[in-house]
C-alpha positions as CSV (number, residue, x, y, z in Angstrom):
1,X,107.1,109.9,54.2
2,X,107.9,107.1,55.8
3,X,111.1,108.3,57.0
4,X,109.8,111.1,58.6
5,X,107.1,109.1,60.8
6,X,109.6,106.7,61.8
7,X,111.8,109.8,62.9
8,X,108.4,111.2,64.5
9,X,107.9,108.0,66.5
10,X,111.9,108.1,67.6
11,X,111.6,111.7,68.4
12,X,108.6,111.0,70.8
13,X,110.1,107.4,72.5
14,X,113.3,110.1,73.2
15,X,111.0,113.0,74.5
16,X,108.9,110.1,76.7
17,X,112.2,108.5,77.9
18,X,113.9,111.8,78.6
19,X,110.7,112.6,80.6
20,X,110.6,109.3,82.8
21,X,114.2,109.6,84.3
22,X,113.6,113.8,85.2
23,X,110.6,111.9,86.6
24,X,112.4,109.2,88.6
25,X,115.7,111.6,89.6
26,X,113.0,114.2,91.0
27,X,110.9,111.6,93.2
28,X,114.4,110.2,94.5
29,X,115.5,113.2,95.2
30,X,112.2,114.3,97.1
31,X,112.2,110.7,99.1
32,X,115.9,111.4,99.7
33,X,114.6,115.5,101.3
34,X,111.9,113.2,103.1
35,X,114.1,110.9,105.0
36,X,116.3,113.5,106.4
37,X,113.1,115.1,108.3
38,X,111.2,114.7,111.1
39,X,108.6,113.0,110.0
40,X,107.5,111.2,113.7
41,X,107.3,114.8,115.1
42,X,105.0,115.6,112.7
43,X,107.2,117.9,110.2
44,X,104.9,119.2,107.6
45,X,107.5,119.4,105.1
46,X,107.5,115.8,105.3
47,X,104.1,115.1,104.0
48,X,104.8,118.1,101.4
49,X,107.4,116.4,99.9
50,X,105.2,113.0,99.7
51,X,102.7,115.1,98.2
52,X,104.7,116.2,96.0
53,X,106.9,113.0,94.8
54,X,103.3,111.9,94.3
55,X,102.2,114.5,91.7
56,X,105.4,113.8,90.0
57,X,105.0,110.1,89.2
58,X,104.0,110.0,85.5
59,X,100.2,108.0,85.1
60,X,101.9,104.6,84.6
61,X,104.2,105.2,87.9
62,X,100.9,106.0,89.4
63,X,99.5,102.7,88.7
64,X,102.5,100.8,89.8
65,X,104.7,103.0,92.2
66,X,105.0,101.8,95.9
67,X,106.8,104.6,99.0
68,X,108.1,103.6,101.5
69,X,108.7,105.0,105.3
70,X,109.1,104.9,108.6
71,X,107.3,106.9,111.2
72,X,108.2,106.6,115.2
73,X,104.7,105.2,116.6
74,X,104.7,104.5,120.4
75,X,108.5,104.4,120.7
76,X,109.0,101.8,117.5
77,X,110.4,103.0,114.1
78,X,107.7,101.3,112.1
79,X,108.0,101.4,108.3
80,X,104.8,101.2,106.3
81,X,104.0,101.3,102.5
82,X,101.5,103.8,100.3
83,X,101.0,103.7,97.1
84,X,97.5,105.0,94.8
85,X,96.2,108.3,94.5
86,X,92.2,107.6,95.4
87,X,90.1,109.7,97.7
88,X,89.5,106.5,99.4
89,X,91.7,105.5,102.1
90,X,92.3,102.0,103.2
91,X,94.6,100.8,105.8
92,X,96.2,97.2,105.8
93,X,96.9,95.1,108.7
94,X,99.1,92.2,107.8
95,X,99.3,88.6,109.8
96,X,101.3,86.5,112.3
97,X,105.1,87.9,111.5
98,X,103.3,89.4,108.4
99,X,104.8,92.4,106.2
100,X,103.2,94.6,104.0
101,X,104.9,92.9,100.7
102,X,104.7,89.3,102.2
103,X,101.0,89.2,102.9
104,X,99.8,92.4,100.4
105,X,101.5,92.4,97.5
106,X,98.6,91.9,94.8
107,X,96.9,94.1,96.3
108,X,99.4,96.8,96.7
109,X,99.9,96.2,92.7
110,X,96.3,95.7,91.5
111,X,93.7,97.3,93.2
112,X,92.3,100.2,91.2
113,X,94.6,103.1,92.8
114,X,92.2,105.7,90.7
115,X,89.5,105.3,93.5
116,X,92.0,104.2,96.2
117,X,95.1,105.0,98.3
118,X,96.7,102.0,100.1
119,X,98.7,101.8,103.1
120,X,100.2,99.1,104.6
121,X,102.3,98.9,107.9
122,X,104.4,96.1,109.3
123,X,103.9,96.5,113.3
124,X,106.5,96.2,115.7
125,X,109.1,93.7,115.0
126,X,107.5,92.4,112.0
127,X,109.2,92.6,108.3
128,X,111.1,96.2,108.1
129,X,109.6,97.6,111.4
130,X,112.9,95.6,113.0
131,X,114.4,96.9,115.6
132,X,112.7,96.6,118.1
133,X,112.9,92.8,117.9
134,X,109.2,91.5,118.5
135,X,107.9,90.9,122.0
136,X,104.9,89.6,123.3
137,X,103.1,91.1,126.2
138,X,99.7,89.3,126.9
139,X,97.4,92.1,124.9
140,X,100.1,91.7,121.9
141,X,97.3,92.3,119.5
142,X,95.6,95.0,121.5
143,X,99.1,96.7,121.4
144,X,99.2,96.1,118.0
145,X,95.9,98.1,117.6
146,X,96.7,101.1,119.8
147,X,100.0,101.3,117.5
148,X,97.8,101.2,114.3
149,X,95.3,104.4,116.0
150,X,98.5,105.9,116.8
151,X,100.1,106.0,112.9
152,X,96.5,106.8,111.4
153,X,96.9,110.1,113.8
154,X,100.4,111.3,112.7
155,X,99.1,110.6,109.2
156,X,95.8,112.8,109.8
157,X,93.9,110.1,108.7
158,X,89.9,109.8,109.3
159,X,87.1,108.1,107.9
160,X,88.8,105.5,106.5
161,X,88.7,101.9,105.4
162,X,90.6,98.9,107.5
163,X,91.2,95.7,105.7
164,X,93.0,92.5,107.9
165,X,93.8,89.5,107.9
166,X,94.7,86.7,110.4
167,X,95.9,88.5,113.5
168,X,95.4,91.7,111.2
169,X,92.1,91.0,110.9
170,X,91.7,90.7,114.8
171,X,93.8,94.2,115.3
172,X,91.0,95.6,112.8
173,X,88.2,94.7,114.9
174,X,89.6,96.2,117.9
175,X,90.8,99.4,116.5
176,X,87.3,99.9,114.7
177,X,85.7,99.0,118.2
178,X,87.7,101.6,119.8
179,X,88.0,104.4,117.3
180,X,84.3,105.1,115.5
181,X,85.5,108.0,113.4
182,X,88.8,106.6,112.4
183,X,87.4,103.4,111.1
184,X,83.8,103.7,108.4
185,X,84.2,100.1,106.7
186,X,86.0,96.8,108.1
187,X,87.4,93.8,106.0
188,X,88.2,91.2,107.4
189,X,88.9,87.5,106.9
190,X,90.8,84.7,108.5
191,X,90.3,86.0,112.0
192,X,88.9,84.8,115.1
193,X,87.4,86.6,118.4
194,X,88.7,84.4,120.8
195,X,91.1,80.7,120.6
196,X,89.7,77.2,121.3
197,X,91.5,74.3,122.6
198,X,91.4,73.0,119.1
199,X,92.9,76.0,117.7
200,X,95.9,75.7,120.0
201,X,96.2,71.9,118.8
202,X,96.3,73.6,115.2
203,X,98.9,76.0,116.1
204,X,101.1,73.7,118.4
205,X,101.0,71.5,115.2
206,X,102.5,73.9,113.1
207,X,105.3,74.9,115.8
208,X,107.8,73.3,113.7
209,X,108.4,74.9,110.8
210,X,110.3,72.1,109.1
211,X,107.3,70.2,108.3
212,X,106.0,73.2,106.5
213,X,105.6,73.0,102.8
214,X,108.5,75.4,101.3
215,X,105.9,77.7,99.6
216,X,104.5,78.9,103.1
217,X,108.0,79.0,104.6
218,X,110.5,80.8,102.0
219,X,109.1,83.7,102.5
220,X,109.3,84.2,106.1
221,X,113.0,82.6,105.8
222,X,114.1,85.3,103.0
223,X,112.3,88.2,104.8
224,X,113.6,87.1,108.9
225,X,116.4,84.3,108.5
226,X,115.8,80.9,110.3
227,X,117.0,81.5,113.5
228,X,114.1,85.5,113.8
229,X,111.5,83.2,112.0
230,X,111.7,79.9,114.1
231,X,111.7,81.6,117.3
232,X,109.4,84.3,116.7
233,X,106.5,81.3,115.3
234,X,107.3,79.6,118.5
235,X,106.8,82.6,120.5
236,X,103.5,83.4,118.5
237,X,102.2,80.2,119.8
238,X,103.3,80.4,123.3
239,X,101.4,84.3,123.5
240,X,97.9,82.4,122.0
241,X,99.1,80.0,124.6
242,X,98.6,82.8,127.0
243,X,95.4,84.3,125.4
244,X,93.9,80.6,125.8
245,X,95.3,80.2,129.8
246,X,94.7,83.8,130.8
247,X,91.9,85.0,129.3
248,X,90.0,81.7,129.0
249,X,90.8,81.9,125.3
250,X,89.4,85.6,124.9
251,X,90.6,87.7,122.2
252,X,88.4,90.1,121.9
253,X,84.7,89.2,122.3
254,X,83.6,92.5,124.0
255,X,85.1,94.4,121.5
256,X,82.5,93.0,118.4
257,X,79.1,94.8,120.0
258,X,80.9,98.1,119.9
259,X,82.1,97.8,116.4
260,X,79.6,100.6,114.1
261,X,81.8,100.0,110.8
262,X,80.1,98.6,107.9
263,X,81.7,95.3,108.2
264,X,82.9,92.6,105.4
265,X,83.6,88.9,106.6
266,X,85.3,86.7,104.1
267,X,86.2,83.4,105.3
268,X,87.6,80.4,103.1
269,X,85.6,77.7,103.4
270,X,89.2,75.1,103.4
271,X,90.8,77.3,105.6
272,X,92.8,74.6,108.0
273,X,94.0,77.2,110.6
274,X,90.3,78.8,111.3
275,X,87.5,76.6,111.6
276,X,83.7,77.8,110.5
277,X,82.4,78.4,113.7
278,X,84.7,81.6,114.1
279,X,83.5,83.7,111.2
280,X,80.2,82.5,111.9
281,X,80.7,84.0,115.8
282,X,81.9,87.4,113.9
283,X,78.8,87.3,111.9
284,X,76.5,87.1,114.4
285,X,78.5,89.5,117.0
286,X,79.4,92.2,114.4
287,X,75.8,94.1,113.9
288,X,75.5,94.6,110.3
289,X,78.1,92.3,109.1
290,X,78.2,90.6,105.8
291,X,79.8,87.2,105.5
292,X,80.6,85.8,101.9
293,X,81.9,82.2,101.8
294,X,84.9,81.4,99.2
295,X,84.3,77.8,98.3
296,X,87.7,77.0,97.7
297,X,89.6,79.3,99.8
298,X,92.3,78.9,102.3
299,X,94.1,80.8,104.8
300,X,96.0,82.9,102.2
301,X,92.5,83.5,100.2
302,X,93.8,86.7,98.8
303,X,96.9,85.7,97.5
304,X,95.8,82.8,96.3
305,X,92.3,84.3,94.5
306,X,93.6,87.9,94.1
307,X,91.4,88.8,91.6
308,X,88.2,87.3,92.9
309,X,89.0,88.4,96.3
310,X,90.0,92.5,95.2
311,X,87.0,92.6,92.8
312,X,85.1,92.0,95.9
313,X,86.3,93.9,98.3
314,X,86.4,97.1,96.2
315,X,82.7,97.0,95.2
316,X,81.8,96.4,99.1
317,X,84.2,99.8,99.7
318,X,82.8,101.5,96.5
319,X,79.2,103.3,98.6
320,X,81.1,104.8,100.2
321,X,83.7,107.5,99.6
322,X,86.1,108.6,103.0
323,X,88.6,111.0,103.0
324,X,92.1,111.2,104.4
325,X,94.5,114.2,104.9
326,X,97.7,112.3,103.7
């Protein structure tokens, strides 16, 4: 007998292991079908064969797997991430020189992918949307906003969720302010509406990356180099430079009364880079907003307090259910 059930148990490891790499070979083959398509003119063989890679992921892959692709999006080849099989849609706007894995990867990995689908994009010049090498026009984050409408429409995506943070969470507000239907609920946190002369004290502060602690600068060095990453940071500053000289430090302050989302403000109380009195403006400008203070939070709130901060977020998204055609 007790051959037999360890010959049972064998058998089914085999049959389970033999079933994972048909699994793994299909889905590689299916993403190899994909990237030899059209996909940025909108081939609907393309999203047939993510479709389908997706229904051939086995339940753990589902919890854990992660595509990847690249779209063309306003003249840039910009790669973005999904991953989750939820009727819930949410769309991820990373930070300053941000990327998808640099600035989302617990909650690419942990958020409950039953109820949601992720996707995450680096924008232009940012992470593994390079080339085009980043540029700065004036409106760089309005730019950045029209590029994330533009993706949400090759994706036939609507009624969706938008979660951002830092410069993300500024391209959120204006691409909810702009497009009502697209955008139904708004996360946001380490953002600001417009830049103070303190601020820019802040930022020229940080200019050299050298007196920055290697935990906040490996990863920009391993994803850019030194030579993409130090310039970039310094041209960062110099376009807030511009926001603050130009636009008498607006970012987008006209854009907050026009924003009908169901809106989420999370701000780190120790958060050096963005003083109170900006989430407390979004507060009071957003109609309907909810602000929740993390005692000890940072800038990087959400990496730091994953679990806190996806447990929160996902019961704020929960009344609600949008759908998505991707």
């Amino acid at each position: 007998m007790i051959n037999l059930q360890s010959a049972r148990r064998s058998w089914a490891m085999s049959l389970r292991s033999v079933l994972l790499r048909a699994s793994i070979n299909s889905n590689i083959e299916l993403q190899h079908q994909a990237k030899h398509m059209h996909s940025d003119s909108g081939d609907p063989r393309f999203y047939s064969l993510i479709r389908q890679g997706n229904s051939i992921f086995l339940d753990e892959q589902k919890r854990s797997g992660i595509l990847s692709h690249k779209i063309s999006v306003n003249g840039a080849r910009l790669h973005f991430e999904t991953t989750g099989n939820g009727p819930h849609t949410i769309l991820l706007l990373p930070g300053a020189l941000g990327s998808s894995r640099t600035d989302f990867s617990k909650q690419l990995s942990d958020f409950n992918k039953k109820d949601f689908r992720l996707i995450a994009f680096d924008p232009r010049g940012y992470g593994k949307s390079i080339p085009p090498r980043r540029t700065w026009p004036l409106e760089f984050l309005q730019r950045d906003a029209d590029d994330a409408n533009e993706l949400c429409m090759k994706l036939g995506l609507n009624g969706i969720s938008v979660m951002g943070w830092s410069d993300g969470g500024i391209t959120a507000m204006i691409l909810a302010a702009k497009n009502h239907d697209l955008v139904k609920n708004l996360v946001i946190w380490g953002a600001n509406a417009y830049i103070t002369e303190q601020d820019m004290k802040v930022f020229n502060g940080m200019r050299d990356i050298k007196t920055w602690s290697e935990a906040m600068r490996s990863p920009f060095l391993s994803l850019y180099g030194e030579k993409y990453f130090r310039e970039q940071w310094s041209n960062w500053i110099d376009a807030y430079q511009a926001y603050f000289d130009k636009r008498n430090g607006d970012i987008c302050k006209d854009d907050l009364k026009n924003i009908a989302a169901r809106t989420l403000i999370i701000h780190g109380i120790k958060d050096p880079m963005v003083p109170l009195e900006h989430p407390d403006y979004l507060h009071h400008h957003i109609k309907g907003s909810r602000l929740y203070m993390l005692p000890e939070g940072k800038h990087n709130l959400h990496i730091r307090y994953y679990r806190e901060f996806n447990f929160l977020v996902e019961n704020f998204l929960k009344p609600s259910k949008p759908h998505s055609a991707l």
